[in-house]
N, C-alpha and C positions, 0 to 999 in steps of 0.2 A: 429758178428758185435758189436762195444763197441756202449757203449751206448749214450755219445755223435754225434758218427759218426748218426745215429739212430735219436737222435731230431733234428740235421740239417736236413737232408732231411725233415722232420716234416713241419720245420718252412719255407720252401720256399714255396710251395705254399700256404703258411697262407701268409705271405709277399707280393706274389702276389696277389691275391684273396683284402687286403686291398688299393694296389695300383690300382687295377682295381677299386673298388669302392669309392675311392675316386677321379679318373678322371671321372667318372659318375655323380658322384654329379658336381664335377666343370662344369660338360657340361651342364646337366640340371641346373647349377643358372645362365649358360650365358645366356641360350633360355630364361630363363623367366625374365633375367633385374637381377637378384639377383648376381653380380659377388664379391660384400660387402657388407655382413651387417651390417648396420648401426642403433642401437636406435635413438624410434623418438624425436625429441626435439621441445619444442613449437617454433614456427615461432619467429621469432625477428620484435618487432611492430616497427614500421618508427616513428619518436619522433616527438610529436605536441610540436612546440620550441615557448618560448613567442615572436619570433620574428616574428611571421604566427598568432598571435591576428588577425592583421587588416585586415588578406584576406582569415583568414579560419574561414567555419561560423560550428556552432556545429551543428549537427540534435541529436534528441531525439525525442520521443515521449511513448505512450501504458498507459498511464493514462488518464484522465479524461479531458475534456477539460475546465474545471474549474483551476486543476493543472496545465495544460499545458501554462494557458496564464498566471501565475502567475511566475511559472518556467524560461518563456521566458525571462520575466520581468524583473527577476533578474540577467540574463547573459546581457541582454542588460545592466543593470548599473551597471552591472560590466566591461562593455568596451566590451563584447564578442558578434560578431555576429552568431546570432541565428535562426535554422529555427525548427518549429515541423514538423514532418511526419505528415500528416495523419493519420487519425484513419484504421488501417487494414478492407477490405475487402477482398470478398471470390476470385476474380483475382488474390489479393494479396496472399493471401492461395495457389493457384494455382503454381503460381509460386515459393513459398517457396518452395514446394512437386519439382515443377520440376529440378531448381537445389541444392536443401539440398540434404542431407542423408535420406535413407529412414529410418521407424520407430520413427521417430522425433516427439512430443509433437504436441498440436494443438496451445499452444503461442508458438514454436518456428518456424512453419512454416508462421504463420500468419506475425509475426515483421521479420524475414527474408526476406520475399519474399516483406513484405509491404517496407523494405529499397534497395530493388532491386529493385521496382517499381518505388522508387522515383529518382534513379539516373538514370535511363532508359527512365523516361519524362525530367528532367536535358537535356539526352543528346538527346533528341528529339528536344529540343528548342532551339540546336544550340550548345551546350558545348560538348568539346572534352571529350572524358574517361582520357586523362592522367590528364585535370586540374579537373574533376569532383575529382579523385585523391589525387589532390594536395591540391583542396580548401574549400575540405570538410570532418570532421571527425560523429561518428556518438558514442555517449554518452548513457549507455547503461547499466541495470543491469548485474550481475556475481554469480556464486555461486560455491561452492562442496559440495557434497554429495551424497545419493542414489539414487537423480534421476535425467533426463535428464536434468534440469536446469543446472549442472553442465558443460552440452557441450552446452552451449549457445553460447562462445568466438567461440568455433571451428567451428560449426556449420555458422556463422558470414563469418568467411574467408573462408569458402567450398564454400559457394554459392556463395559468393562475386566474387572469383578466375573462378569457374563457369561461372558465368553470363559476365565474362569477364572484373572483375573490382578486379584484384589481385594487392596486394599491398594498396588497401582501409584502414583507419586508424579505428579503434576500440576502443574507450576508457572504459573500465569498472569501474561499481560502485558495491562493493563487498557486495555482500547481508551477509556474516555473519559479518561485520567489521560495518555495522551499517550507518553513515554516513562520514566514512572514504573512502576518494577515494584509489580506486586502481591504480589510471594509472604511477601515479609519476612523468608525467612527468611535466617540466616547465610550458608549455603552457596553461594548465589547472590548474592555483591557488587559493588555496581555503584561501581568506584572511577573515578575521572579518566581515567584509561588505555582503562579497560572504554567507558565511557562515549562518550568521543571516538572511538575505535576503532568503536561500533555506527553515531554519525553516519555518519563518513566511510563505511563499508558500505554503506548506505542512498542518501546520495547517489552514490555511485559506481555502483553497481549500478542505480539510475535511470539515470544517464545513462549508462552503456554498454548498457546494455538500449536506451535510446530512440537510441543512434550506431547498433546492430547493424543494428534495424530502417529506420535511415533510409538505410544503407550498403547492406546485403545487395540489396534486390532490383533495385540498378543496376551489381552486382557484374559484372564481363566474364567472369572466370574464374569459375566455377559452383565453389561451395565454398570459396575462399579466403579470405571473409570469417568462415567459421564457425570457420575453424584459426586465423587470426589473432585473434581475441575470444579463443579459448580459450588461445592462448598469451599474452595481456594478462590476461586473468584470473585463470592461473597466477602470473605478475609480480606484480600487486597481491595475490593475497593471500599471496604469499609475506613483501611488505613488511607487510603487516599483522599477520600471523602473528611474522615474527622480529627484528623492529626494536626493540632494545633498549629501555624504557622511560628519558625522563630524568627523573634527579634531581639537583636542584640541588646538593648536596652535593658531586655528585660533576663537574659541569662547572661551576663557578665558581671563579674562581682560588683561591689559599691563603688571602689574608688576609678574602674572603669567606665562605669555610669555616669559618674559626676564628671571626670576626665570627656565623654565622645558627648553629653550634654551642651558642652560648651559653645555657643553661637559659629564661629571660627572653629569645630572642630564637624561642622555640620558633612562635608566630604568626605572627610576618612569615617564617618561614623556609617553613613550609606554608601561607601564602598566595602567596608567591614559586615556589614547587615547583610548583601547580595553575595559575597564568596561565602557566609556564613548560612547565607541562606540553600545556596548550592550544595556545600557540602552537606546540611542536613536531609534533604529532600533524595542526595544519592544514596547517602550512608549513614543517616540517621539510625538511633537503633530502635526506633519503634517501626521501621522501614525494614530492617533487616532481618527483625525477631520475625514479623507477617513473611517473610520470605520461608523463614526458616521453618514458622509451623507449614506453610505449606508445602516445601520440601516434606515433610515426617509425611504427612497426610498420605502425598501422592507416594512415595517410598514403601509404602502397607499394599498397592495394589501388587496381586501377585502377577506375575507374563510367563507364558510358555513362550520360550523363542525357537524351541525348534519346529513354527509352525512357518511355511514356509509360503513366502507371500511377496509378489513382484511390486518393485518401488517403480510407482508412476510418480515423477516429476510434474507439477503444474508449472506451465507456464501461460502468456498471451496478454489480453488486455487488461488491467490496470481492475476495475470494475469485475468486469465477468470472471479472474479466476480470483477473488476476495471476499464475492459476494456467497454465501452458504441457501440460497431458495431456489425460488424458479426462475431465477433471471441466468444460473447456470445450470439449469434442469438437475440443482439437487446433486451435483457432479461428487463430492467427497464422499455422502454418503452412499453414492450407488457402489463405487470403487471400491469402499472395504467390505459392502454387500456383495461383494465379486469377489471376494480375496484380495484385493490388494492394498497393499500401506502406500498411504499417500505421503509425497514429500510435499509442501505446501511454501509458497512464497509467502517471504516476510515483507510489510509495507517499509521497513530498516533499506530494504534492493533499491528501492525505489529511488528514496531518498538518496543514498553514495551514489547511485548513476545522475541525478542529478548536479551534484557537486562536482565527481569527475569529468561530466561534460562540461560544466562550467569552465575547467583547468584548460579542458584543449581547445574550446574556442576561444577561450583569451589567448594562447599561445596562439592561433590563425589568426585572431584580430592584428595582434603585435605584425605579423611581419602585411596585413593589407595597411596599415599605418604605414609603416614603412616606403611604400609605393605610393601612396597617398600624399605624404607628405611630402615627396622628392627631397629626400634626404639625403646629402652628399657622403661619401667615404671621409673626406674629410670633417664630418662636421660631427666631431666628437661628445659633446656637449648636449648634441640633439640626440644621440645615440644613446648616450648615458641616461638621459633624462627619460626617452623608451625605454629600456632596459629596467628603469628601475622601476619604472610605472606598474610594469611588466611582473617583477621579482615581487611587487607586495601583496600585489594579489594570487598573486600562485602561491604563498608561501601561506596567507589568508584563510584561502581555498585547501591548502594541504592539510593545515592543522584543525581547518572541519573538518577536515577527510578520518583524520587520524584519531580525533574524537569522538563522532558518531560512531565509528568501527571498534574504539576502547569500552566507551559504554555499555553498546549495544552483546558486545562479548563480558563484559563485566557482569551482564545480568544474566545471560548464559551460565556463569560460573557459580553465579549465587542459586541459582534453577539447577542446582544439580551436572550439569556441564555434559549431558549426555546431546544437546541440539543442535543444528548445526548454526556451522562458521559463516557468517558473509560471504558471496565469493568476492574474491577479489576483480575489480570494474577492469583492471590494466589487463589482465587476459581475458576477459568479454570480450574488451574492445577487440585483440589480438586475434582468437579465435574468431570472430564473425569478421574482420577485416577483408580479408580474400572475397569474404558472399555479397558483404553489406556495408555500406558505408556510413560511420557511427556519426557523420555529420548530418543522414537524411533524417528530416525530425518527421513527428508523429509518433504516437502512438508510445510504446517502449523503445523506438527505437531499434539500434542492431540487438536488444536481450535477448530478443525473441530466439535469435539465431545463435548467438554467443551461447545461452544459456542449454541450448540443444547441442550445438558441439562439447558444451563442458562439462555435462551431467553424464555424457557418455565417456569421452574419452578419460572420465577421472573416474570412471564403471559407481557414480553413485547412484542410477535409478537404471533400471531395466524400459521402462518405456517413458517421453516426454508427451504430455496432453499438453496442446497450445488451446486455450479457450479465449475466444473474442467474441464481438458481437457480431450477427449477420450484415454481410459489406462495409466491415472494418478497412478504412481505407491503409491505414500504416500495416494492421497485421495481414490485410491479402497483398501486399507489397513482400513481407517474413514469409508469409507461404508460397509466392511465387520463386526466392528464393530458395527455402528449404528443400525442392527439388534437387537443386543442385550439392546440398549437403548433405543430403542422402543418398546420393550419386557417390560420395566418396569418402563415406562414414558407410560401408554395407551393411553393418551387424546394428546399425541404429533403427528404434522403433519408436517413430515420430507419427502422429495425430492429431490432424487440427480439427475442432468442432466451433462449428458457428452455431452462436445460441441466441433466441429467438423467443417470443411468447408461446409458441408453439413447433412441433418436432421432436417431442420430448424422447417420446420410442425411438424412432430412427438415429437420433443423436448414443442411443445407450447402445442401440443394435451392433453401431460403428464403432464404438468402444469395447464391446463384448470382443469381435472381431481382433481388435489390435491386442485387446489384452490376453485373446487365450493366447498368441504368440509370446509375449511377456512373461505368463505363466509358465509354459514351455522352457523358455531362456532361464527362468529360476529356476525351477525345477532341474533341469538337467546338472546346472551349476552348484545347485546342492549334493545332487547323487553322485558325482565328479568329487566335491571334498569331504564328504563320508568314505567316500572309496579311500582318497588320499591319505587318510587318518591310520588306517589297518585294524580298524574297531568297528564292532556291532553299535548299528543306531541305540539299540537297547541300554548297552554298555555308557554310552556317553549321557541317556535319561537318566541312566540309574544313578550315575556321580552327582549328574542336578538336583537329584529328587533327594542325595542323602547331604546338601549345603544350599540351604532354603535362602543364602545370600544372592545364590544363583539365579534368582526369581523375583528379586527386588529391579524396579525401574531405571534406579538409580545405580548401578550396577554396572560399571563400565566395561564397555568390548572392545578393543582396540581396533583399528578400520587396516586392514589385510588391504595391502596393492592390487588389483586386477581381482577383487571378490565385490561382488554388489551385493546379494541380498544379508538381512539380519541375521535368516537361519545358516548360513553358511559361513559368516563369522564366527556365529556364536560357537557352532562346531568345534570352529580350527583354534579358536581359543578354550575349549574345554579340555580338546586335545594335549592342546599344551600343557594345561593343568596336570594332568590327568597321566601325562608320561613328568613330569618334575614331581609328581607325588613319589612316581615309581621309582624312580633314581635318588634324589637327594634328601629336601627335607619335607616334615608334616604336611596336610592337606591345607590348616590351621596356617601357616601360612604361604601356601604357595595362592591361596584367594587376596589377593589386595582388598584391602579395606577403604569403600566409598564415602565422600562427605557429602552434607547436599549444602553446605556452606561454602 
């Protein structure tokens, strides 16, 4: 037999043998739904058009309820109707778990299920699911990266689709773009007004958030710190809310009107209008005056500071230490229900670690271009042309740096200037460098660890609480770390708690734990600079109680190197007082006199 005749016969039941298996496979991807496969493609969002302004209201929420009413504020005067969510509870939790994905974060099941809760009493009280649909979108951080934050969107339409509201509109705000929206579409435009309006929000609500908590727990009268906030936060976002926008047109005299009118003068007229309008919106005086009465306001509460109270630092995830329910078991208020003043993270951190990371990965990009491009010693041209690529956007990047940090201390100073400063991102990075490398992304990042080396070694809190969610993949990466930062920081008093729908006991049990040692470490650090003084506790009341300046909020203490708590400041500064009375001049002025402008 020749040897062709030989490999036919071969190839026929090879021939077979592949026609059978592959009607097999056809059979089995009819039974299971797979007859084409298709790659997945993200859903295509339904467009919030400016023509659905007047009858679609925005929901947001999962911030602070200081942020939130100031946030409102500024959609309302920007023509948008506006509602907040609720702050998540553990039904909420419930419900995220029931229709999300399983293994989902503890912020994504809480704000999922907390926005499924709120269109399910919507449609309780009478409203259809097509127009709940139609006349509501729900405004909303976004991210990518290594951890679950990045399926926030999807996550969003799963339950949504779920719970039986598919087709619900989603707008995203891009956590690595800063304060750049992502959604694009018309209907949500971020003009000068809108814009300047979300700043001031952001920083106001930091610092009246970080006044509340440095006020409230040396408040005399029990509660009148919390009516006073809420009647300053009424004030401010009323100004934010109804404070006429300016246009130049219309406050510059006649013959400048007539003059920036002119066809050919259209550019300078609306580059005039937006630095006009900037400067209004920072410094306006119907901006300044709502500043100032609420300075006077909060200024009236009376504080006893020689009650002596250990500063826990918050630190951890983004979500779980901002959010004020039970998505962090209630974490602020249980803390000064325990004695102790909370120091609280401003969403301000967030933001400068963004920017400053920006700096050093352009600086890493630069030299892998470099290698990339094989670029000669000699080839100068190609060099300069990196270099400069290089220098614009660092210099870009710098003077954001420079001006969120001017700002954001700008409205500190007009808030009475008793809160604190930024830290600075260049010794974050510095400090966590040796544990963490600020290039591993996720989560916070190296803060986690920066901000526990820095709050100690510069003695501003007595213990650090890191809060994340249960199997936080960035912060059990910070906490496997932090072992070794506590290995060589000895005197530091670091606690992580994973928060959860549930555990709420056990989560405080382990706080109670860390902080009676905190307590301790103030305590002693008080009776240490009473002693130092060579004066009775009595002695140093009695000068407070006879200069009622002493007892105002606003009432500056100077910050003593190597002393952490308030009451121990307060002390070493009455001290002071108190021995320049005895030697030189009057009481009358050895008190400095405080502004809250």
């Amino acid at each position: 037999m020749h040897d062709h005749e030989s490999s036919s016969l071969v190839a026929e039941p090879t021939d077979d043998v592949a026609r059978q298996v592959s009607a097999e496979r056809a059979r089995l991807r009819k039974e299971a739904g797979l007859v084409q496969l298709q790659h997945f493609k993200k859903p295509k969002e339904n467009a919030f058009t400016a023509e659905e302004r007047d009858h679609v209201t925005v929901l947001f929420g999962g911030l602070t309820w200081k942020h939130e009413a100031l946030i409102q504020a500024v959609f309302h005067g920007s023509g948008y109707k506006c509602e907040v969510v609720p702050c998540p509870d553990v039904p909420a939790f419930q419900l995220g778990k029931e229709y999300g994905n399983n293994g989902q974060c503890n912020p994504t099941y809480f704000t999922v299920g907390n926005l499924v809760q709120y269109l399910q009493r919507l449609e309780a009280d009478g409203m259809s699911r097509q127009d709940i649909i139609n006349n509501y979108v729900f405004f909303t951080a976004g991210s990518c990266g290594p951890c679950r934050f990045g399926m926030y969107e999807a996550e969003y339409r799963f339950a949504l689709q779920n719970a039986g509201f598919d087709g619900f509109r989603v707008l995203l705000f891009q956590q690595q773009e800063g304060i750049k929206a992502a959604s694009g579409e018309p209907g949500l435009k971020f003009t000068v007004d809108f814009g300047m309006g979300m700043l001031n929000a952001l920083h106001l609500g930091d610092v009246m958030n970080d006044l509340l908590h440095q006020i409230r727990p040396f408040e005399v009268n029990h509660g009148e710190s919390d009516r006073v906030f809420k009647e300053s936060m009424e004030r401010l976002s009323t100004t934010l809310r109804d404070r006429p926008p300016f246009e130049i047109l219309q406050a510059a005299p006649s013959w400048a009107r007539q003059y920036l009118s002119r066809p050919e003068k259209k550019k300078l007229k609306n580059t005039l209008n937006t630095l006009c309008k900037i400067r209004e919106n920072l410094s306006g005086k119907v901006y300044l005056d709502a500043l100032e009465e609420c300075c006077d306001a909060i200024d009236n509460i009376e504080m006893d500071r020689f009650r002596v109270k250990p500063i826990v630092k918050i630190t951890g995830e983004f979500w779980a230490q901002t959010t004020e329910g039970d998505g962090n078991f209630h974490m602020f208020e249980f803390l000064e229900r325990e004695g102790a003043q909370v120091l609280v993270e401003p969403i301000a951190t967030w933001v400068a670690y963004l920017l400053n990371q920006a700096k050093a990965i352009s600086a890493r990009k630069k030299d892998v271009e470099k290698h990339h491009q094989h670029i000669e010693w000699w080839e100068l041209n190609k060099h300069l042309a990196r270099e400069k690529k290089y220098a614009g956007k660092w210099l870009m990047l710098t003077i954001g740096e420079m001006m969120w940090e001017r700002l954001y201390h700008r409205v500190i100073h007009r808030l009475g200037g008793i809160t604190h400063h930024l830290a600075d991102q260049r010794e974050l990075a510095q400090l966590a460098e040796p544990f963490y490398n600020r290039f591993a992304r996720g989560g916070e990042g190296h803060l986690e660890v920066g901000k526990n080396v820095y709050y100690t070694v510069h003695h501003l809190a007595h213990m650090v609480l890191a809060l994340k969610p249960f199997g936080c993949m960035p912060s059990s990466q910070s906490d496997g770390v932090q072992s070794a930062v506590i290995n060589k920081f000895k005197d530091m008093i670091f606690l992580p708690i994973e928060t959860s729908g549930e555990g709420e006991v056990n989560a405080h049990s382990r706080v109670q734990m860390a902080l009676g040692e905190a307590k301790a470490k103030a305590k002693g650090e008080f009776e240490t600079v009473v002693k130092s003084t060579g004066k009775r506790l009595d002695d140093l009341k009695g000068y407070v109680a006879d200069h009622p300046q002493l007892r105002r909020p606003f009432y500056h203490v100077p910050h003593r190197e190597g002393i952490t708590g308030a009451a121990a400041q307060f002390v070493l500064h009455i001290n002071d007082l108190m021995n320049r009375r005895n030697r030189f001049w009057p009481v009358r002025e050895a008190i400095p006199k405080t502004s809250a402008a």
